[in-house]
C-alpha angles and dihedrals in degrees: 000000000000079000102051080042095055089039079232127152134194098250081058084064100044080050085046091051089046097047093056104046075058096058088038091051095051093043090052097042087045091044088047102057091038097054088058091040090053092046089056093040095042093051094045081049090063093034103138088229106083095213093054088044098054098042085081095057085064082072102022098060109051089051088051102046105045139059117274098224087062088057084042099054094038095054092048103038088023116052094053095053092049102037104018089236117134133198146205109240080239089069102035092055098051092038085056100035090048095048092041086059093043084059099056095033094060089057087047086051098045089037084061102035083055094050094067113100112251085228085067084058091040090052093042091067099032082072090059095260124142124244094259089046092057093044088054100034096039121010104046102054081058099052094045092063090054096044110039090073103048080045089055095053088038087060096052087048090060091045089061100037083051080078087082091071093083093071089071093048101272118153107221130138101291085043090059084046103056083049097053091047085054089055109039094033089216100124092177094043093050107045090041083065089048095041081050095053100053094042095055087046095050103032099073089043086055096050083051094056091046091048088048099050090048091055091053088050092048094048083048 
């Protein structure tokens, strides 16, 4: 009866399934790369030498500081213009998504990597250890209890900024469910199952974030 009322069959389910293991795969791949991408970039950003830790901001900065529907759109319509490389919408998502989180990753990186006390560097190599021991020994178990939480909330974030991939033909879940509403014609209905979706699948990942964070405080 739930059914008859949606006008949903159970082929639109499978198309739903399928739709959000899209949306699921793009965000992982993108989240993936950026997450290497941001380490690289967030290290270079607290490199002791001024030249080496600004160079990052040249790539940083732009990401940060502009929509991502516009990379989007310029990796997908401009690339090809300016290069004459063109792309499946496959690729240009997870090449924007996974330089976008880059972006952000590698602040949440320096801005760890900053928050460490200098006296943690200082006792480090008062024990005898090099400068790359200390960073690995000492300093990185540190900085992964203050990131992993703010990476956490960052990768939600790019779940739900994934959602932009529809514009170049993608068909992730808002694009399903563009189609589904077109066809039903239940705009309320439709998007309440898509507003539901996202938020089963981020929910638990953001309650993850909130008890990690609390545990940092505490052991602070």
């Amino acid at each position: 009866m739930f059914e008859k009322y949606l006008k949903l069959t159970a082929y639109d389910a499978v198309f739903l399934l399928e739709a959000t293991g899209t949306s699921l795969w793009i965000t992982l791949v993108s989240i993936s790369i950026g997450t290497v991408i941001g380490v690289v970039m967030g290290i270079l950003r607290n490199s002791r030498n001024k030249l080496v830790s600004a160079i990052p901001l040249i790539y940083i900065e732009p990401l940060r500081n502009s929509p991502l529907i516009t990379q989007l759109f310029l990796v997908y319509y401009g690339l090809p213009v300016v290069s004459g490389i063109v792309l499946d919408s496959n690729t240009a998502a997870i090449i924007t998504l996974s330089l976008n989180t880059g972006a952000f990753f590698s602040v949440l990186m320096h801005n760890s990597i900053k928050a460490i006390p200098g006296a943690q560097w200082e006792a480090g190599l008062a024990l005898g250890h090099s400068r790359l021991s200390v960073f690995i020994n000492f300093i990185v178990p540190q900085v992964m209890r203050l990131l992993v939480p703010q990476a956490i909330t960052l990768y939600i974030n790019q779940l739900q900024c994934s959602s932009f991939v529809s514009l170049i033909g993608l068909i992730d879940l808002t694009k399903a469910g563009n189609i589904l509403n077109l066809r039903t014609m239940r705009p309320f209905l439709i998007w309440t199952i898509m507003f539901a979706i996202y938020f089963i699948i981020s929910y638990p990942l953001s309650q993850l974030a909130k008890k990690l964070e609390q545990k940092v405080a505490f052991s602070y």
